[in-house]
KOLLOLUM-34177 format. One line per field, with one value per atom (N, C-alpha, C): residue in three letters; x, y, z. Coordinates in steps of 0.001 Angstrom, whole numbers, plus 524288, in hexadecimal, padded with zeros to 5 digits. Example, Ala and Ser with C-alpha at 12.3 -4.5 7.8 and 13.67 -1.06 7.14 Angstrom:
2
rest <- ALA/ALA/ALA/SER/SER/SER
east <- 83386/8300C/83390/83232/83566/83264
north <- 7E9C6/7EE6C/7F31C/7F736/7FBDC/8001E
up <- 81E78/81E78/81E78/81BA8/81BE4/81EBE
// end
This chain:
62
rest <- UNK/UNK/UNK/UNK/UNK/UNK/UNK/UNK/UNK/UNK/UNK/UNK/UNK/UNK/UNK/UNK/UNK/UNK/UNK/UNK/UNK/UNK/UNK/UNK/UNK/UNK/UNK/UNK/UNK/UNK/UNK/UNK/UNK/UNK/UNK/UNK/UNK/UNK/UNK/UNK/UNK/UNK/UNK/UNK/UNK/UNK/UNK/UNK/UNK/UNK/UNK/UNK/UNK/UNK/UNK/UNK/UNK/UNK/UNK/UNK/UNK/UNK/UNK/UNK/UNK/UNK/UNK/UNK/UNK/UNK/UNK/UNK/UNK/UNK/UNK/UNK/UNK/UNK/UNK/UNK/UNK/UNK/UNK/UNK/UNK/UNK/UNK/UNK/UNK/UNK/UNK/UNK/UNK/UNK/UNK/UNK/UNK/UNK/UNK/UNK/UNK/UNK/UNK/UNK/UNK/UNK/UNK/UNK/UNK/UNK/UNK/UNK/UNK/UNK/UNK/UNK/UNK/UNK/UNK/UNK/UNK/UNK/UNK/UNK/UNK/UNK/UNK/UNK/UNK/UNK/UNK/UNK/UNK/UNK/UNK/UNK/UNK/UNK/UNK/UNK/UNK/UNK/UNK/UNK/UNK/UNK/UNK/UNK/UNK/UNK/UNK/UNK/UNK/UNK/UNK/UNK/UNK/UNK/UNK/UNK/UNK/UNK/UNK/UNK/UNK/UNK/UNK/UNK/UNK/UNK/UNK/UNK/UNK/UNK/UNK/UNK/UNK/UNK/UNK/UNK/UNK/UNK/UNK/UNK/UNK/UNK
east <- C7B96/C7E82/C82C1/C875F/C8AB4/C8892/C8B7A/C898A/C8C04/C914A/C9428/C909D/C8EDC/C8C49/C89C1/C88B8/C84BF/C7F95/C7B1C/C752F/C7305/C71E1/C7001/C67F0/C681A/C6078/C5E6D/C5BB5/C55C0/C5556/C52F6/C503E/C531B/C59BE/C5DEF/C5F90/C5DE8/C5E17/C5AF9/C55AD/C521B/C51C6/C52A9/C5252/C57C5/C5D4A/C602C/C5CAA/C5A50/C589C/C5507/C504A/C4E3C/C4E75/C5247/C5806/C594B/C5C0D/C5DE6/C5707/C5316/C4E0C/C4C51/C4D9F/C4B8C/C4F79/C53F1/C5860/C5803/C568B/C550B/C4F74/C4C58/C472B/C4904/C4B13/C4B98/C5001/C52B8/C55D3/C5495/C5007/C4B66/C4885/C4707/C4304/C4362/C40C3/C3F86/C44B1/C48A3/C4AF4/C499F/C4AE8/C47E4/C4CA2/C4FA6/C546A/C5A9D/C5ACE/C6048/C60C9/C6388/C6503/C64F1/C652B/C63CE/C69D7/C6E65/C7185/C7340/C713B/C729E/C786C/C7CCC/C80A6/C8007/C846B/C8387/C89D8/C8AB2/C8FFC/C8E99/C91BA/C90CC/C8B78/C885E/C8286/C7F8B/C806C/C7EA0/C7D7B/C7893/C778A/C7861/C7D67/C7E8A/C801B/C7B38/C7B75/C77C1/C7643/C707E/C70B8/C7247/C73B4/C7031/C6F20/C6913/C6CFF/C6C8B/C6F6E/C6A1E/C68B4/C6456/C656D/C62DE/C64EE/C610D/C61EA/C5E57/C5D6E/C5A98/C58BC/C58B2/C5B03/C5DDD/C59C2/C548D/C536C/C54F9/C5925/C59D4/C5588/C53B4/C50B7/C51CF/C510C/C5242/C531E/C562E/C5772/C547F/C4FBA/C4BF8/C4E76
north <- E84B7/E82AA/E8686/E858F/E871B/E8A61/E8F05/E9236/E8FE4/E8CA9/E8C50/E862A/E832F/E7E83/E7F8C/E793D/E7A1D/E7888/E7B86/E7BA8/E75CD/E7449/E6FA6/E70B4/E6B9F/E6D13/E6E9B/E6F5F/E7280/E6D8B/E6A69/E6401/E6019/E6371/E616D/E6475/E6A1A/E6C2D/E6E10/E6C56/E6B2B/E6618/E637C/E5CDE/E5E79/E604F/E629C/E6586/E67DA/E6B16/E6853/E6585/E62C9/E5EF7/E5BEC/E59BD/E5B45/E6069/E62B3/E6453/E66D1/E6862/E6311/E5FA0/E5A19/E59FA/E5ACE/E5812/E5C73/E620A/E651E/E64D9/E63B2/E6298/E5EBE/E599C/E5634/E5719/E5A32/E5D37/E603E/E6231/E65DD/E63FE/E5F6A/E5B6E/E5AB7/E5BE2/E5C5B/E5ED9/E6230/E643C/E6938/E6958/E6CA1/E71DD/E71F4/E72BA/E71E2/E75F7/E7306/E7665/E7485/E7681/E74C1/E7527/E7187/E7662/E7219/E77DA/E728D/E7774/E75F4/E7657/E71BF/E72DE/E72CD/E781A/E77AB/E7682/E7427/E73DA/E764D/E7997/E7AAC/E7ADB/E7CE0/E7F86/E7969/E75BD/E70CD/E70A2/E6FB7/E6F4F/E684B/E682F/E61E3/E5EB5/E625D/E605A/E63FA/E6079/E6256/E614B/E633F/E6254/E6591/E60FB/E61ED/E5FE5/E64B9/E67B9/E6747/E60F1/E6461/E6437/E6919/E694E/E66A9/E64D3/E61D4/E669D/E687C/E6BE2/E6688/E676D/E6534/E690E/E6814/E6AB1/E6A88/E69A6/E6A4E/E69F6/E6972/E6800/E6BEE/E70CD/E7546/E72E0/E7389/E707C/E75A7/E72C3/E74AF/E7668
up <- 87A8B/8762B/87494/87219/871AE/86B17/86C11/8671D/86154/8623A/85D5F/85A67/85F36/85DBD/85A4C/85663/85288/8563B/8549B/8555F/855A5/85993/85983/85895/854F6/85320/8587F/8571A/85C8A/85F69/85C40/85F60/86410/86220/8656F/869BA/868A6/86E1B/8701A/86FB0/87224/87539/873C7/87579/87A2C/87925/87D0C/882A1/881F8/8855D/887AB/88599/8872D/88B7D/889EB/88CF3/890C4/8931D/895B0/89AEA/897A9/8987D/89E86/89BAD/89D32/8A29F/8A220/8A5CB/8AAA5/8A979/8AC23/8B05D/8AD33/8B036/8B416/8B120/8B793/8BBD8/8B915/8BE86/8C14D/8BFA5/8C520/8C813/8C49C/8C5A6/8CEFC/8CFED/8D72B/8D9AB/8D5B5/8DA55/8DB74/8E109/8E387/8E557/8E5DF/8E6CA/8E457/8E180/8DCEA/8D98C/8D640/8D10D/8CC48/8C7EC/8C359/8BE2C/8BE94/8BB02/8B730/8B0AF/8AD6D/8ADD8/8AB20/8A867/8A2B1/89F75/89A10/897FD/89357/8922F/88BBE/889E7/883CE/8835E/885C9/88376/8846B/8879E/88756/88E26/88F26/89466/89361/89833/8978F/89D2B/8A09E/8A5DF/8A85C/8AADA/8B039/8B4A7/8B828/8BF71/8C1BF/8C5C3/8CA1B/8CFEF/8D246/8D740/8D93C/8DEF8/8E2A5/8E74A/8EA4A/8EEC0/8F221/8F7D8/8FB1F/8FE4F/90151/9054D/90B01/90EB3/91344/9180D/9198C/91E07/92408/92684/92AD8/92D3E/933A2/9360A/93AAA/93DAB/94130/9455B/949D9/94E23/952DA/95441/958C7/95D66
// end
C-alpha cells in the first residue's frame, strides 16, 4: 500500500489478502514445473501469472 493512502479497516485488508491467498493456492495447484509471479501496481497485488513448463523426454537412438 502506498504510504500517503488513507488506512483502509483491517476486515478489508484482510478479506484483500485473503483474495489474493486464494488466487495463489490455485495457481500452484499440480504444477510441477513453473512459476507463479505476483504483479503489484501501487501496493495492490492486481495480477497472478502461472508460467508451466512441460518436460519433453526424447527417446536415445540405439
Amino acid at each position: 500500500m502506498k504510504p500517503d493512502r488513507e488506512e483502509a479497516p483491517t476486515a478489508v485488508i484482510e478479506a484483500r489478502l485473503g483474495a489474493v491467498l486464494d488466487k495463489v493456492t490455485k495457481a500452484l495447484a499440480g504444477l510441477q514445473f513453473g512459476e507463479v509471479r505476483l504483479v503489484v501496481h501501487e501496493g495492490d497485488v492486481v495480477q497472478v501469472e502461472r508460467t508451466e513448463k512441460v518436460r519433453v523426454h526424447r527417446q536415445r537412438s540405439p
